[in-house]
Structures are given as structure tokens and as C-alpha cells.
N, C-alpha and C positions, 0 to 999 in steps of 0.2 A: 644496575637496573634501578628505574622508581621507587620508591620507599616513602617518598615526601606526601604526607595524608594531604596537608596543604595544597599542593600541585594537584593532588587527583580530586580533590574537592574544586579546585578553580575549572579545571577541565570539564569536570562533568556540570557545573553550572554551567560553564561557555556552552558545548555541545546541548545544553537543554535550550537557552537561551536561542541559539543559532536555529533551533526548530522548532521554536516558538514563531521567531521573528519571519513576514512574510518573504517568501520565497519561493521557486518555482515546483508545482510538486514533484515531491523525491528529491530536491535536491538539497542534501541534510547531511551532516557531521556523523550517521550513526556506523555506517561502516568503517570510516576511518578511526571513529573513536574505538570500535573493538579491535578492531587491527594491531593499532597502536594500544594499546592497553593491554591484551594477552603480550608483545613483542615486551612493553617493558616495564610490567609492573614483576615486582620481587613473586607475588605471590600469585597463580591463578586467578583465587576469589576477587583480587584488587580488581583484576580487568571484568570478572563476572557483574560485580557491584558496581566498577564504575559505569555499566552499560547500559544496568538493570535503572541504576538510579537515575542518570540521566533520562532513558525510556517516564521513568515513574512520574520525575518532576516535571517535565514536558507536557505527557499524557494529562496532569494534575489540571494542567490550564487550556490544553485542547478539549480535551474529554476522552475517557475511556469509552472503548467500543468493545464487542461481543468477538470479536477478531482479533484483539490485538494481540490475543495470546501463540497465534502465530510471528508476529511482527516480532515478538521479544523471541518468539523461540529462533527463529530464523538468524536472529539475532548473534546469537552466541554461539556463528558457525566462525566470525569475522576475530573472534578473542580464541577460539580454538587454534585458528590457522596463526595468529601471533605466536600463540606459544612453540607451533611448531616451526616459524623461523626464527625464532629468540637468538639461535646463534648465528648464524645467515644471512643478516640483514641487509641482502643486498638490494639494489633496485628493480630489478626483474623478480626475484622475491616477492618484495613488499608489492610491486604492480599486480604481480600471479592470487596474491591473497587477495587484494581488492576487486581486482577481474572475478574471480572465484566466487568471492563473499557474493557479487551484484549478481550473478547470474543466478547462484543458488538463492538470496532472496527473492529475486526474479520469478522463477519457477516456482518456489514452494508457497511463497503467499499467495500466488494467483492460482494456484491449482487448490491451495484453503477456499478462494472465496469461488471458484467454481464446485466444488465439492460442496457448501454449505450455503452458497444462494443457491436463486430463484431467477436470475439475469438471461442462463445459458442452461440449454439443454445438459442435460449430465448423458452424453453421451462424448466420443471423439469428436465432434464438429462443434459441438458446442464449447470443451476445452481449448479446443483452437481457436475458436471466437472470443473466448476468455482473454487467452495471451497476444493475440492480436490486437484486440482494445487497449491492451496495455504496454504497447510499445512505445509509445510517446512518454510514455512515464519514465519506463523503462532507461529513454536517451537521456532524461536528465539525471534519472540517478547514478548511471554511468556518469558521466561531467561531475555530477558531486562529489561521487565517491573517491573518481581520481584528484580532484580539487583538494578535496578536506587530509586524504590519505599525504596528498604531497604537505598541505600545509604542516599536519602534525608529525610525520618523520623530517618533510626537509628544516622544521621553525627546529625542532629538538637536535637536529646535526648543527646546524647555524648556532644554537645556543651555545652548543658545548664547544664549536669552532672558536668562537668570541672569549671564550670564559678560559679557553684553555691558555696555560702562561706561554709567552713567544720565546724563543730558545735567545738564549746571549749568547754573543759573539766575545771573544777572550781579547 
């Protein structure tokens, strides 16, 4: 597993970096980065922190909103589901945690911001109007999510593929 503070400092700039820089909305490093960070950081807290901190230093140069304590909490479903493949790492796995992570960010921010605007009735029809509006989002955070998830498990199998010594022949 990760250990290297270095590696998890580079990452979680990148991933802040990455949703700083313009892009289509939702389509952001945050699911893959807790994915991948509960899967293979030594310790829990590494993946909590590396998520939190990314979220923070991002947030630092967009701006904080009155919501976004759903956005982090929702957050830390995607470093849960890591850990619980940590030793299973297979592709339908890590696909199921990302599918997972989007759906449930999906549903629980948007039922935040209908529960606490003012947009949609707070009734059923107005909730449904909520997740409706936000299906277009919705497609590209799925695209991202799978995007970023493949980048940071397939670039870390590729790394260790390249780095590993070739067997000699006698």
C-alpha cells in the first residue's frame, strides 16, 4: 500500500488543480481520488485527508458555499468503498465503487439542496424536479468519475508494471 506523504501530497494537488482548472460541470478527480485513496493508502485517515485536503485547497480558490458540507460529506462514501476493496482490486470492483460513489453523490447532494432551498417545492414532485434538473450533471460526473477512476488505478498498475524487474532467461 501507499505510504509515500510525497505521492499523496502530489495527488492531492493534482486532484485540486484538476477542479480548479475549467471543465465541464461535475466532471472532477473527486470520486476517483477517494476511491483510489481508501484502496491504497496504509492508513484510513491518509485516504480521509487526502480527500478532505484536496476538497479544502480547491474550495480555497473557488469559494466556499453553505452546502458544501454535504459535497465533503458525500465525499467520504468513495474512501469507505476503497477500503472495503483493498484486497479485491479487481475491475468490476473498482467500476462498482465508482458507479456507487456517483449514484450516492447523486442522490444525497441533490436531495441537500432540495431539502434546504427554495428552487422546488418540498414536496415529492418538487424532489423529482430537483433530480431531474440535475441529470445533465449528473452524465458528466459519471464520464468523470469513470475517467479519473481508470486514470488513477490503470496510471498506478502501468507504474508498477514498468518499475517491476523483467524476469532473465538463464
Amino acid at each position: 500500500m501507499l505510504g509515500n506523504k510525497k505521492m499523496w501530497i502530489l495527488l492531492v494537488a493534482l486532484a485540486a488543480a484538476a477542479r480548479i482548472a475549467p471543465h465541464p460541470w461535475n466532471f472532477w478527480p473527486m470520486i476517483g481520488l477517494g476511491l483510489f485513496a481508501g484502496a491504497k493508502a496504509a492508513k484510513a485517515s491518509t485516504g480521509v485527508i487526502a480527500m478532505l485536503a484536496a476538497m479544502v485547497l480547491s474550495d480555497a480558490v473557488l469559494g466556499f458555499h453553505s452546502g458544501m458540507w454535504s459535497v465533503y460529506l458525500a465525499l467520504l462514501l468513495p474512501v469507505w468503498l476503497g477500503r472495503q476493496i483493498r484486497g479485491h482490486q479487481t475491475v468490476a470492483n473498482i467500476a462498482a465503487g465508482a458507479l456507487g460513489s456517483s449514484v450516492f453523490f447523486f442522490l444525497f447532494t441533490n436531495f441537500v439542496v432540495w431539502a434546504r432551498g427554495h428552487m422546488y417545492t418540498h414536496d415529492p414532485a418538487g424532489l423529482a424536479a430537483c433530480y431531474v434538473a440535475a441529470i445533465p450533471f449528473f452524465q458528466n460526473q459519471l464520464v468523470g468519475d469513470a475517467f479519473y477512476t481508470a486514470v488513477l488505478f490503470g496510471g498506478y498498475a502501468l507504474f508498477h508494471r514498468l518499475r517491476a524487474p523483467s524476469p532473465q532467461t538463464a
